[in-house]
C-alpha positions in Angstrom: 130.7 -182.8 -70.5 131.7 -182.7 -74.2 130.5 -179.5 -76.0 127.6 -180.8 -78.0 126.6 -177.4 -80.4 125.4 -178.8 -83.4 127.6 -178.6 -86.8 127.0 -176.7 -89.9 126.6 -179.8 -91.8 124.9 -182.2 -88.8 122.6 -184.3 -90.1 120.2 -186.4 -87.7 117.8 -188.8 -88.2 114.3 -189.2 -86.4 112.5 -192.0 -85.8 110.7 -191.8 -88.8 113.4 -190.1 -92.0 116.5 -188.6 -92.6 116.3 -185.1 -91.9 119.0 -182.6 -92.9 119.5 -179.9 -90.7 119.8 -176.1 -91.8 123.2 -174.7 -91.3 123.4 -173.8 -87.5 125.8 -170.7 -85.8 128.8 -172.5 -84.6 130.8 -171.1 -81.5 133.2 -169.2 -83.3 130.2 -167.2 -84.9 128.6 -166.4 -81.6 130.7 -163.2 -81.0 128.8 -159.9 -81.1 127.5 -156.3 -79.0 125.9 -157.2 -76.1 121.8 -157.5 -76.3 122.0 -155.3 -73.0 123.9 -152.3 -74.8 121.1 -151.7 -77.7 118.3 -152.1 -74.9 117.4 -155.7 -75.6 117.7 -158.7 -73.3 119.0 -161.4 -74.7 117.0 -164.7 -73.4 118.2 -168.4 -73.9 115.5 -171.4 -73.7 116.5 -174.6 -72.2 113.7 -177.2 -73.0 111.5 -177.0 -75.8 108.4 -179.2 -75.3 104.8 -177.4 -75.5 105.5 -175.5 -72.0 109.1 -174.5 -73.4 107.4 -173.2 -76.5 104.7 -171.4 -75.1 107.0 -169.8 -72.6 109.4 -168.6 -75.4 106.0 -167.3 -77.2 105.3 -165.0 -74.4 108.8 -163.7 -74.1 109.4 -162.9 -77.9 106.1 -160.8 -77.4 107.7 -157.9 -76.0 110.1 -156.1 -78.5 112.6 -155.4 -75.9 113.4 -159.3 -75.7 115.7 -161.5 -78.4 115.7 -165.3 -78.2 119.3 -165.5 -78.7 119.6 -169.3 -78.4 117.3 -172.7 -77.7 118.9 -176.0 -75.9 116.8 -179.7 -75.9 118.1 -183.0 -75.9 115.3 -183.8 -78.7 117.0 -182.5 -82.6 113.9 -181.8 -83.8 112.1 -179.7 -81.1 115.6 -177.4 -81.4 115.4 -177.0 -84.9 111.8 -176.2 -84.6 112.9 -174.2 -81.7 115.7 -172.3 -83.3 113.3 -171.8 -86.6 110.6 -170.3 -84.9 112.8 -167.8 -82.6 114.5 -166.9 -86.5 111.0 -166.6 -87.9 109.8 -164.2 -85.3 113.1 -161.7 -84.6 115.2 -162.0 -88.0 117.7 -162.7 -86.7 120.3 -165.8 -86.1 119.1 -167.8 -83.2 122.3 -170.5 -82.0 120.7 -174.6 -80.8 122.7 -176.4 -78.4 122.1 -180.0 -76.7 124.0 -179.5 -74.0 122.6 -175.9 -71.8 126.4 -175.0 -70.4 127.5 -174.6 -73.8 124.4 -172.1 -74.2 125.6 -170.1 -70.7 128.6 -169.6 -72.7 126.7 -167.4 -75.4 128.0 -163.6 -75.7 124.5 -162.2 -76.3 123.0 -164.0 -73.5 121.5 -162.4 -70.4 119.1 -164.9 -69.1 117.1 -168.3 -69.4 114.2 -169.7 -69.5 114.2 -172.9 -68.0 111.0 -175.7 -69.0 112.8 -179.1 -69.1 111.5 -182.2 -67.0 111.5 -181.2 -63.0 114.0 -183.3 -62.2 116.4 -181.2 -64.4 115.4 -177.7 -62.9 117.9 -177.6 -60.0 121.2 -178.7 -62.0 120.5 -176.0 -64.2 119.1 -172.9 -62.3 122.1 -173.4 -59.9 124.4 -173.0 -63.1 122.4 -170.1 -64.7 123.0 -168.0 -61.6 126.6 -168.9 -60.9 127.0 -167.5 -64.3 125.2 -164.3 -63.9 121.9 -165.1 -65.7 118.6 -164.3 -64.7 116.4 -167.2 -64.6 112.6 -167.9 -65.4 112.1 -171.6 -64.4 109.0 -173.8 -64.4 107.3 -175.2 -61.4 107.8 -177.8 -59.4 111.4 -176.1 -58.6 113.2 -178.8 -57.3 112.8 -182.6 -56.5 114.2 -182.1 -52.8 114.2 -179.5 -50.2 118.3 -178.8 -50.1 118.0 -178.5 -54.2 115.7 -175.3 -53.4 118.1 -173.9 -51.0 121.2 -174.2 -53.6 119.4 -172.4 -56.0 117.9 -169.5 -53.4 122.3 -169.3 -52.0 123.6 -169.5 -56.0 120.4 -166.4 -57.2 121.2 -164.4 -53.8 125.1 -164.6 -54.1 124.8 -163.6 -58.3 122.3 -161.0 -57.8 120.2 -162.6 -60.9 115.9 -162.0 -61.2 114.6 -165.3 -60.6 110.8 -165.9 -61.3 109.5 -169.4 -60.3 106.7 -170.7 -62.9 103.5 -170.3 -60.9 101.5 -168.1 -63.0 98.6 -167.8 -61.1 99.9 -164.7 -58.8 100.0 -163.6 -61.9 97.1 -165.0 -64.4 93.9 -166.3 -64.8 92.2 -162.9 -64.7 93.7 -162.0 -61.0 91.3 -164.3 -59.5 93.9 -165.9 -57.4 95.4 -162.3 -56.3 91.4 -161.6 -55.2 91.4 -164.3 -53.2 94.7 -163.7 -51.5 93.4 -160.3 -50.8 90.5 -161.4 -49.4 91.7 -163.8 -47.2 94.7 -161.3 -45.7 92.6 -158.8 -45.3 90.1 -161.0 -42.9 87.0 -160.8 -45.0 86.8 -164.5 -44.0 88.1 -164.0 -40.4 90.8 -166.1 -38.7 92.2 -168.6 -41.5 91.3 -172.4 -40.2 92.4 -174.3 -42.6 92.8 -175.2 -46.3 91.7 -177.7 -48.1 93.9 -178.1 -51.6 92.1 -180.4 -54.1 94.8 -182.1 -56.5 96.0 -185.7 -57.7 98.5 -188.1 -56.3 101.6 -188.6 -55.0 104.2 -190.2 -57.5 104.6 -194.0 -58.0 107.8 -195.7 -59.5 108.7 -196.1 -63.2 107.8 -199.1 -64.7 107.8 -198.5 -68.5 108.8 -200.6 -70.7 112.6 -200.6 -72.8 112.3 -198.5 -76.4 114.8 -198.0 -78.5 116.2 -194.0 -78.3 115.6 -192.5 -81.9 118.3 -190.7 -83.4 119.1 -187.4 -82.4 118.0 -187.8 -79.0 120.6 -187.5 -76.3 119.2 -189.4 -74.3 121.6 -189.9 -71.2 121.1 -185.6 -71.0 117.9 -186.5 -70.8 118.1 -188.3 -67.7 120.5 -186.3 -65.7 121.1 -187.0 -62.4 118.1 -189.8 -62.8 119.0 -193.7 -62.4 120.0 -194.8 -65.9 117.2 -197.0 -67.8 116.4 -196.9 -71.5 114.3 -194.9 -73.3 110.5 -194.5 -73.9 108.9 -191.9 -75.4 106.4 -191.9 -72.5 108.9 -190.2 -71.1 110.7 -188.2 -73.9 108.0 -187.7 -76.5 109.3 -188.3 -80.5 108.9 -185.2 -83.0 107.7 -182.3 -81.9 104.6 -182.7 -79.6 101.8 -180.8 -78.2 101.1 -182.5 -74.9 102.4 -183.2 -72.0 104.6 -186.0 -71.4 103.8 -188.7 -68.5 107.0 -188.5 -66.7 105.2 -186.4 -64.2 103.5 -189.9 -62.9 106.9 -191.1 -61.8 109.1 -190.7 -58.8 112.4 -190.6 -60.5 111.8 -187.4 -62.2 108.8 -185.4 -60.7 106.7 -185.7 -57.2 104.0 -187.2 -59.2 100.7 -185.4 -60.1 100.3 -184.0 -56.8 103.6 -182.0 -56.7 102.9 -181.1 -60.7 99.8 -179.4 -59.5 99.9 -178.8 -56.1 102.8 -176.7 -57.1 100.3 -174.2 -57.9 97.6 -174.9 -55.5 100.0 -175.0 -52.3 101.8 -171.8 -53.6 98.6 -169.9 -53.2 97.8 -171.5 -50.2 101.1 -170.4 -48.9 100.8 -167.0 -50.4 97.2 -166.9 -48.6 98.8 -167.1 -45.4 101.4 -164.1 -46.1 103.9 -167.3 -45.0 106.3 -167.0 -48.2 109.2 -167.3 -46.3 108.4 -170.4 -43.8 106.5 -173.7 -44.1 104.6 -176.3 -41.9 105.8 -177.5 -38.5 104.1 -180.1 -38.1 103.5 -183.2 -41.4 100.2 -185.3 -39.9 100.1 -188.6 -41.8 96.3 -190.0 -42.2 95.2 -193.1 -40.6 95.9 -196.9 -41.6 93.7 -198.8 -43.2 91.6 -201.4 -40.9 94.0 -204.2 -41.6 97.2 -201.8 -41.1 98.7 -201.3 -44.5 98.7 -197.7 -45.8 96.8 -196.8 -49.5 98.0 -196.9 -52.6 99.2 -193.9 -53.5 96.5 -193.0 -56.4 94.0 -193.6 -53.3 96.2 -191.5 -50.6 94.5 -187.9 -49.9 94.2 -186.4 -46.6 98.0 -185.2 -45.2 97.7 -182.3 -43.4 100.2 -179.7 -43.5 100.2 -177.8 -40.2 101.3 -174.0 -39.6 103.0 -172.5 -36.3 99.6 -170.9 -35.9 97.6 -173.6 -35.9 96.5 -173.4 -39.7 95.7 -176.8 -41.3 96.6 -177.2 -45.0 94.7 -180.5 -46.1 95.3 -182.2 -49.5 91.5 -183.1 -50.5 88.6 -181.3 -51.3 87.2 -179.9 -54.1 89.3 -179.3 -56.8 91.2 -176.0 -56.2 92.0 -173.7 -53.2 89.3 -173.6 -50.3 90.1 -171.2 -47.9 88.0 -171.8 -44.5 88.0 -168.8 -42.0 86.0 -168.2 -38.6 83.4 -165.9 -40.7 83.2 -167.7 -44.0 85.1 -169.3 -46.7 86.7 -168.3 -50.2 87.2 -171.0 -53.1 89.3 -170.5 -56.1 90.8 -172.5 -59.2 91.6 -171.2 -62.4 87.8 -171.9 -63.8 85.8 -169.8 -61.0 86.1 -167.9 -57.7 83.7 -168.5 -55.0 83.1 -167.1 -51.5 80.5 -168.3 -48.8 78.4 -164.7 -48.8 79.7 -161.9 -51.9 79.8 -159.5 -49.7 83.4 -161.4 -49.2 84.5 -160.4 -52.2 83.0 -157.4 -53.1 85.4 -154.8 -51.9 88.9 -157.3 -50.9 91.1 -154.3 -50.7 88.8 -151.6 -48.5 90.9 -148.7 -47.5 94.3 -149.4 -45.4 94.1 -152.9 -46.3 96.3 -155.2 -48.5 96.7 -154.5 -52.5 98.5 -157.1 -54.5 100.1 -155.8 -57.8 98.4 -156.4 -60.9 100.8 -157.8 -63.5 99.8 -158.0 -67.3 101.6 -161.6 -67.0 104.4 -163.8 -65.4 106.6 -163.2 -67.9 106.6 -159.7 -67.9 106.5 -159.7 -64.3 109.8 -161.1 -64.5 111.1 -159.1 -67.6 110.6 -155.5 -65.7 112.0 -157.2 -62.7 115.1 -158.1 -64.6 115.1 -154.1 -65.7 114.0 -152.7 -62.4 116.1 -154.8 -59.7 113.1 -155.7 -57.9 112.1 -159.0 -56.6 109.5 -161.0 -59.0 106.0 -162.2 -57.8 107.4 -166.1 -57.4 111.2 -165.6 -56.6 113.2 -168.1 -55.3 112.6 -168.1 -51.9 108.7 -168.4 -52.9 109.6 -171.1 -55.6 111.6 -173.2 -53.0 109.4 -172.7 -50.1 106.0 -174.0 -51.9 108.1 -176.6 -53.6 109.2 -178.1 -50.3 105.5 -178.5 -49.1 105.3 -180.6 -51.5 108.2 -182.6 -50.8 107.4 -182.8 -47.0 104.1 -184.2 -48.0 105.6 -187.1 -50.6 108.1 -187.6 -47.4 105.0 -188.5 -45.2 103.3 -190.5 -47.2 106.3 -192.8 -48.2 107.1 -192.8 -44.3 103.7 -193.4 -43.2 104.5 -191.5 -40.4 103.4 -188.5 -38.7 107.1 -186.1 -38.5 107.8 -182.6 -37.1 109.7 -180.1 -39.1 111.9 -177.1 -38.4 111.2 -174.5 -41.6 114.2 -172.1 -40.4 116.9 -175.0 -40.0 114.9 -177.0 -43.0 115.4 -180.4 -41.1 113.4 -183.0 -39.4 113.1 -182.7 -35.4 111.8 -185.0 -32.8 110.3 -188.1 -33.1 110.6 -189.8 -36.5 113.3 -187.1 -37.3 115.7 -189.7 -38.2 113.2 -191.6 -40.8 112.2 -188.0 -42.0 115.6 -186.8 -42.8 116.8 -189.7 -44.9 114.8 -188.6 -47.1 115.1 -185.3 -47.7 118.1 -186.0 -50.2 118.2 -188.3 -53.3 121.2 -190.2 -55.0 122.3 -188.8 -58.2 124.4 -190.1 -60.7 128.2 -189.0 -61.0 128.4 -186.0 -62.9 125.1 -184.3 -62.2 125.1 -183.9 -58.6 123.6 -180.0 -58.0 126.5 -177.7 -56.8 125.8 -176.6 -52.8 123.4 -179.4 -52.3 
């Protein structure tokens, strides 16, 4: 791929004027000390719609951190990008369309990554092959052998990898008093779970736009079939929402993937099983005259543990935890239990603490400083996106399929119809290394 750091004198246009662009640090001007020798990390952002910013926010908090350079496919989210990383350090900040010519960067030490899911995998297996540690937003990955390319490229580079599901880390610790909770039996034996989020994905079917100026537009799309623009999709200007190509199969597992995500992480974390997943994917019954929902009407899949534990997709909205003595509900607006005595005392003498963290991002700052593992590594990252992805899988088969979480394949009956799925086509050029 071509190196595409923008010019001095580059000049695009948006969709609406002519804009000229401030004069921007070229390659040969990207030589200097290393952040890491004065004490500062040096931090690149790749993706700069409203979650990029807000991520790059949080990490120019801390004065130990330097935004040394921003990356979109969008010119004017990087120039705002690259202006507002200037504005806050004082210092020269490099904008790139293309994110390998940002790996390249002297000063860099790490990335965050917040560009469209179906992006995350390409690049976080890239970041760690070239030594950087990595922030990236949930959903990880599209497919389960995405996640496991990115949990061999983190392991075999050494790199702090903190998966984007805040709420281990957020939200006022209500999530981590929960968890505590649960483990530490205040509601008995866990049942099951009942996880109350949207839909499963359904195919793109927007209409043709014409792609603005300045947009790179074929980056955008990556290893997605090629189509033509629409700022459904890819937003014009700089926005402050977010953009609906979460609804669509080709680029996200659909609004139940975007936030289940969160909701089956802490389900997952509830059951201390971080570094397994479900054996058993339980499809629900046909309708009376045999055909199968549509899939803004599907709920009910249940996930089902070794141990017997039932993870349902329904219920209220949130995270119900349903034990042999009582239950515990949490979502990012409340926590709940079915007598307060539950959650009174969740970590009573010899029983389970979960660190507090002041946030994700610093979770995974002092985790880049200390060696440690973060909150949401890798392994957590890829294991809670992949119960996502065995759910999509059984509601596109419509069929009931067993699962094997240590060889990560499809066993048994239906294995066949299970494991054509578990990998996408890609086009040439984009296909994720180790996958």
């Amino acid at each position: 791929m071509p190196n595409r750091l923008f010019n001095r004198r580059t000049v695009v246009k948006t969709a609406a004027a002519s804009v000229a662009f401030p004069w921007i640090m070229t390659r040969s001007g990207l030589a200097g000390a290393s952040t890491q020798a004065n004490g500062t990390i040096g931090i690149g952002v790749i993706g700069l719609g409203i979650r990029g910013r807000r991520l790059m926010n949080q990490a120019m908090d801390r004065d130990d951190v330097r935004i040394v350079g921003v990356c979109d496919v969008a010119g004017p989210r990087l120039i705002r990008g690259m202006r507002n990383a200037e504005a806050k350090d004082g210092d020269t900040c490099a904008a790139y369309l293309d994110f390998m010519d940002l790996l390249e960067h002297n000063d860099l030490d790490a990335v965050i990554i917040a560009t469209p899911d179906h992006q995350h995998a390409f690049e976080a297996v890239h970041a760690a092959k070239a030594g950087k540690h990595i922030y990236c937003e949930k959903p990880l990955t599209l497919t389960v052998p995405e996640g496991r390319a990115i949990c061999t490229a983190v392991n075999a580079n050494n790199v702090a990898f903190q998966t984007g599901s805040q709420q281990r880390s957020e939200y006022s610790h209500r999530f981590t008093q929960a968890v505590e909770a649960v483990r530490n039996g205040r509601i008995g034996r866990i049942e099951r779970i009942e996880v109350g989020i949207g839909d499963p994905p359904i195919p793109c079917d927007l209409p043709d736009e014409a792609t603005p100026d300045g947009y790179d537009w074929d980056r955008w799309l990556g290893q997605a079939p090629k189509r033509a623009f629409n700022a459904e999709l890819c937003p014009i200007g700089v926005h402050g929402h977010y953009p609906q190509w979460r609804r669509y199969r080709e680029y996200c597992n659909g609004p139940f993937a975007d936030f289940g995500a969160h909701h089956y992480d802490i389900a997952q974390w509830g059951m201390d099983a971080d570094g397994t997943g479900p054996v058993k994917i339980i499809v629900p019954p046909r309708n009376a005259d045999g055909t199968r929902p549509a899939p803004e009407q599907q709920r009910g899949l249940v996930l089902e543990y070794a141990d017997g534990v039932r993870v349902e997709h329904g219920g209220r909205n949130g995270i119900t935890f349903h034990g042999t003595d009582g239950t515990v509900w949490v979502d990012r607006g409340g926590l709940e239990a079915s007598d307060e005595a539950i959650l009174k005392d969740p970590r009573g003498s010899g029983d389970i603490e979960i660190p507090r963290h002041r946030n994700h991002m610093d979770n995974w700052i002092n985790c880049i400083r200390g060696g440690e593992k973060p909150v949401a590594n890798e392994e957590v990252g890829h294991r809670t996106a992949s119960m996502n992805e065995l759910a999509i899988i059984g509601y596109e088969a419509g069929e009931s399929l067993q699962w094997d979480p240590a060889a990560e394949r499809f066993v048994g009956a239906n294995a066949a119809i299970g494991n054509a799925r578990l990998v996408r086509a890609v086009r040439d050029g984009w296909q994720v290394p180790g996958t």
